[in-house]
N, C-alpha and C positions, 0 to 999 in steps of 0.2 A: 321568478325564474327558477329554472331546476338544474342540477348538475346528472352526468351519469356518467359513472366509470367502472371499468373493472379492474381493483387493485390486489394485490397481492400483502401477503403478511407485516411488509415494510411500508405501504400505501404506494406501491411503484405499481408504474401504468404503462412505460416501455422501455424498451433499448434499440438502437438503432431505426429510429422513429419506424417499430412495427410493433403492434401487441403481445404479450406477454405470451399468450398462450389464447387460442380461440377455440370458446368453449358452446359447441350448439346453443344449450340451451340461453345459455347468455347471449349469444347472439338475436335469439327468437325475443328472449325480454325484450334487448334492446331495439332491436326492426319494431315490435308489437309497442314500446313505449312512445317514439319517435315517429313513428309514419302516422302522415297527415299534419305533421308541427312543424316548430322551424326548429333549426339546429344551427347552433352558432359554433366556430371551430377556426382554429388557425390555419396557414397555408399547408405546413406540414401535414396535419391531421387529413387533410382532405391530397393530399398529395399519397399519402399512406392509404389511398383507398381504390380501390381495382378500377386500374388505368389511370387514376387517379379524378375520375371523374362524381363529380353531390352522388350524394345518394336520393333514389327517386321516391316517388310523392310525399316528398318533403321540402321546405324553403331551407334553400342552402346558404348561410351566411358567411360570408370566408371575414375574418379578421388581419388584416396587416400590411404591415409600413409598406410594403414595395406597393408604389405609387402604378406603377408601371403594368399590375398583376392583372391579369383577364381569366376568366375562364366562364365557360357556358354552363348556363343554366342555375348559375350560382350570383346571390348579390354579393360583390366585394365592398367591403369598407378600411378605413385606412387606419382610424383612431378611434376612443370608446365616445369621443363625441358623435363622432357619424355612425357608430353601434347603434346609441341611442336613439337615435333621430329613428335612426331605421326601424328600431323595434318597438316603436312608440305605437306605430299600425296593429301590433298583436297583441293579443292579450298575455301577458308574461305568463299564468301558468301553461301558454302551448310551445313556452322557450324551452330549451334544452341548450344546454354547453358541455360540449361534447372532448372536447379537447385540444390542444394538447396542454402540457403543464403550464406553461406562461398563459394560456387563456383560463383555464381553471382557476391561477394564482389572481390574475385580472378581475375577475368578474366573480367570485366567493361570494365576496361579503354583498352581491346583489341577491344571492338566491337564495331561496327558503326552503328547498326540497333537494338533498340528496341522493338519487338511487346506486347504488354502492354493491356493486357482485365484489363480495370482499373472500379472495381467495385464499386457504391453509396452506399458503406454499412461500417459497422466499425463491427470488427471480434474479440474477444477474441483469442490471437495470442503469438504464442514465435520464429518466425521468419519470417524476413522482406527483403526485395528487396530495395537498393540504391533508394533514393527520386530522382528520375530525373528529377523533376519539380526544384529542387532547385540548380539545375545543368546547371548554365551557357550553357556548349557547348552542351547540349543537348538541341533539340527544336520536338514538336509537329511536322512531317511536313503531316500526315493523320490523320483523327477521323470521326466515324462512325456515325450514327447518333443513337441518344439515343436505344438503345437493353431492353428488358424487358425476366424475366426469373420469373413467379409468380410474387410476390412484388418486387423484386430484378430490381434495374436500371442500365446497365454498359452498358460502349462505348468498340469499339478496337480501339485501338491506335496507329500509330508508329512515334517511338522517333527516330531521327539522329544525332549523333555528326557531329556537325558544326569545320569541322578541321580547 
């Protein structure tokens, strides 16, 4: 499975469950890594999305306890046993977890591929992405060369666990 996020200098990924800052070309990564996959994500995460409805041609995974939760066009699951089962059908490199920070925390140590737009900025923030720099079995093994967005400085990055 894969991870992808856009973090900022502290590994924060939002506040006020909305993105830090939205940056085109991050966005184009992200639509161009994900369409055609599935994407796994909390209720939050997919609540924070225009209108709050999946995003299209893609399998929408929604993650969480409310038993009660519906929404179209998206499979809901309640726990990481019914994750599993679910994703048993895909081949895990066309996973993506996409977020929020309790699903990233969750589901880490299943992934092998980080893609990581890791931003030169520090964000007022109340939720973060796993330091994978301080993470032994994880290593850099691509980086972009410096990206610019206005004043804004960020690379993309991808992390691999070294098994």
């Amino acid at each position: 499975m894969n991870l992808i996020a856009a973090v900022d200098a502290n590994w924060a990924i939002g506040y006020k469950n909305k993105l830090l800052v939205s940056i085109p070309d991050d966005m184009k990564f992200f639509r161009q890594t994900t369409t055609g996959k599935v994407v796994v994500m909390g209720r939050k995460t997919l609540e924070s999305f225009p209108n709050g409805q999946p995003l299209k041609n893609r399998v929408n995974i929604v993650l969480t306890s409310d038993k009660n939760y519906k929404v179209k066009d998206a499979i809901v699951v309640h726990d990481l046993d019914e994750l599993h089962k679910e994703l048993e059908q895909y081949n895990s490199e066309d996973v993506y977890v996409i977020g929020g920070e309790s699903i990233y925390r969750q589901l880490l140590d299943e992934c092998d591929v980080a893609h990581i737009t890791k931003i030169d900025y520090a964000y007022d923030a109340d939720a973060y992405f796993p330091n994978l720099d301080e993470k032994e079995e994880w290593q850099i093994t691509e980086d972009s060369d410096e990206q610019t967005y206005f004043d804004l400085e960020y690379y993309f990055l991808k992390y691999e666990r070294i098994r």
